[in-house]
N, C-alpha and C positions, 0 to 999 in steps of 0.2 A: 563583583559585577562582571558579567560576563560583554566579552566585548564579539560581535556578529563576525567575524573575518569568514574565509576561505577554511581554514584549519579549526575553525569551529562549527562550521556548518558540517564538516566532513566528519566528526565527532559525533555529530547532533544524528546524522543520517544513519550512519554504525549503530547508532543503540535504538532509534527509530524502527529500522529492518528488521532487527534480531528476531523481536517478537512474534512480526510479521510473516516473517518465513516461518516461525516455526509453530502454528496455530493455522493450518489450511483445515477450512472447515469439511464436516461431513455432504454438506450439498457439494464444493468441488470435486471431494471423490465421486457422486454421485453424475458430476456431470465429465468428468473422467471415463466413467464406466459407462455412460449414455453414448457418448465417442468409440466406444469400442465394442458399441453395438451398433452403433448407425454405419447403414451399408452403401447409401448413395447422400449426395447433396445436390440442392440445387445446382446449376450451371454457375450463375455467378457467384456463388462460395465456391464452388470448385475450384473456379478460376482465382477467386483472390487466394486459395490455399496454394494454389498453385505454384504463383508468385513469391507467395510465402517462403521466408531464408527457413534454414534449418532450426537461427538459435536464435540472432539478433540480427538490427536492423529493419526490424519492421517498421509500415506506414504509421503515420498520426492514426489514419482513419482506423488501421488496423487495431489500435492502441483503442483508441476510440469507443470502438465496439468492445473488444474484451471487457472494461473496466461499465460499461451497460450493461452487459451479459451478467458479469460477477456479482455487481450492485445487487440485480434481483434475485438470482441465484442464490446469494449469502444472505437475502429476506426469507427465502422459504425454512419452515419448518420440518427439520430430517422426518422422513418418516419413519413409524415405529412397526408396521404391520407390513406383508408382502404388500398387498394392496397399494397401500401408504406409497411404499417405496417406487410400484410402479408407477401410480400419477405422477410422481416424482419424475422419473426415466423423461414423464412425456410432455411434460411441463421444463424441464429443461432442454429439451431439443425444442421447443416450441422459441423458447427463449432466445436460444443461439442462432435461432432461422430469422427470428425477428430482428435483431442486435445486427446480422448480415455476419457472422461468423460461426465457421464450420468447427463442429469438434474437435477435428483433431486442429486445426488453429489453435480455437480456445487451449486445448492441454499443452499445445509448443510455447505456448506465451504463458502459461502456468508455470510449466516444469523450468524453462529458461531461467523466470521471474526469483525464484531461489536462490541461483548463484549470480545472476551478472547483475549487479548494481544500478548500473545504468538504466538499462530495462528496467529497474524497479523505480529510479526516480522518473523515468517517463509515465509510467504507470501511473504512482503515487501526482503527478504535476496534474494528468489528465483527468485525475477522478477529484480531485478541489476545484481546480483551475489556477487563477492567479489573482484574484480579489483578496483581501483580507481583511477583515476587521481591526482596530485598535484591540480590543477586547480579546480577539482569536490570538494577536503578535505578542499582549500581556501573558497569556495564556500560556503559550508557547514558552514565553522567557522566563515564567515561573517553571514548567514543568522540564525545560533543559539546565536549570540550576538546580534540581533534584536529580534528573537524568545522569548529568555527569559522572559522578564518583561511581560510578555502578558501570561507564563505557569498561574498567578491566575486566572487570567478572562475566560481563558481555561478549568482548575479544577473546579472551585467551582462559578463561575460566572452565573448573571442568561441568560437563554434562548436569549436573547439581548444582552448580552453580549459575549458570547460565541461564538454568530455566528459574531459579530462584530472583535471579536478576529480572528475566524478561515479565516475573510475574508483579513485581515492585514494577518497573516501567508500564504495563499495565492499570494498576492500582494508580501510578502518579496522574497518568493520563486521565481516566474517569474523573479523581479528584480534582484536576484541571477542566475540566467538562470540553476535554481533546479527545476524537477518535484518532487511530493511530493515521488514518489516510491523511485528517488534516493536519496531522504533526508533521509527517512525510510530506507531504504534499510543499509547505512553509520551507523546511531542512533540506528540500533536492534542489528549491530556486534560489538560497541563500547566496549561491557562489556566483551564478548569470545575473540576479537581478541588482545589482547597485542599488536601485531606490527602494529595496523593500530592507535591505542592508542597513539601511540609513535610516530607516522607520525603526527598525528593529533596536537599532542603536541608541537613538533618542528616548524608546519606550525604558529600556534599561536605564538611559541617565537620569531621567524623570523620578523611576522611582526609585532608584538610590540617593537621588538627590536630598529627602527628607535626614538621611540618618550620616550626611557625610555634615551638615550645619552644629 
């Protein structure tokens, strides 16, 4: 039985990310390369770029908007045809204009999102929120007692290994009817929120409870 701490949730998060970072889809290269064609922004994306740190530390709002942007963004379908690719191009600056964030924003808070951790559980908190289900927290405690043995081939494992791992993390998740946001999203609040801690924990005692009689 797994027990919720500090030192588990930071375990839970490590094998959570892996995958994540390393599966960016073809619409954010697409909206990558939209940034690096777009030659003006409006005023007030300008200005919140402006504001905008290098790496970290960005606003909620800024947060906000990114995980809007991406949501719809990672709904479209890559195109296959020049065509294709261009209503692409103009369908995702559409998006970004909408959401109130400027390309090169969106790709600083992409490219960040890879290494610095934190940034990612901001991310991962903003795009669930903080409700959860019984059902989602089961879910969860089934797919991190799968998760676990597989955190080394995740850390420190080589290249073949790793993606071997993050492809089983994958696979566990689906079979838990977990996307990785709402895995991430549960595993970044585990260590701030004491009551979801405590939820989390009780769900575990429950159902260990049957086979310890």
């Amino acid at each position: 039985m797994i027990r919720f701490t500090t030192m588990a949730a930071t375990a839970a998060l490590l094998v959570g990310m892996a995958p994540l970072a390393a599966c960016a889809s073809n619409n954010e290269a697409s909206a990558q390369s939209a940034a690096q064609q777009a030659q003006t922004a409006p005023p007030a994306q300008a200005q919140a770029q402006a504001q905008a740190p290098a790496t970290t530390g960005y606003t909620d709002a800024q947060i906000e908007a990114f995980v809007a942007a991406r949501d719809q963004i990672n709904q479209m379908s890559p195109g296959s045809t020049p065509e294709q690719q261009a209503a692409n191009q103009q369908r995702i600056a559409q998006i970004l204009q909408e959401a109130g964030i400027t390309p090169d924003l969106y790709n600083q808070i992409l490219a960040a999102s890879q290494t610095d951790q934190t940034l990612n559980n901001r991310i991962a908190v903003a795009a669930v929120g903080d409700s959860f289900t019984d059902a989602q927290l089961q879910a969860f405690i089934a797919a991190t007692t799968e998760i676990q043995p597989l955190n080394t081939a995740l850390s420190t494992g080589t290249p073949e290994e790793r993606e071997q791992a993050a492809e089983q993390v994958r696979n566990i998740l689906q079979r838990n009817n977990l996307t990785i946001e709402t895995y991430n999203g549960i595993a970044a609040q585990i260590r701030s929120n004491p009551e979801l801690q405590a939820r989390l924990n009780a769900l575990s005692n429950s159902a260990a409870a049957p086979s310890a009689e």
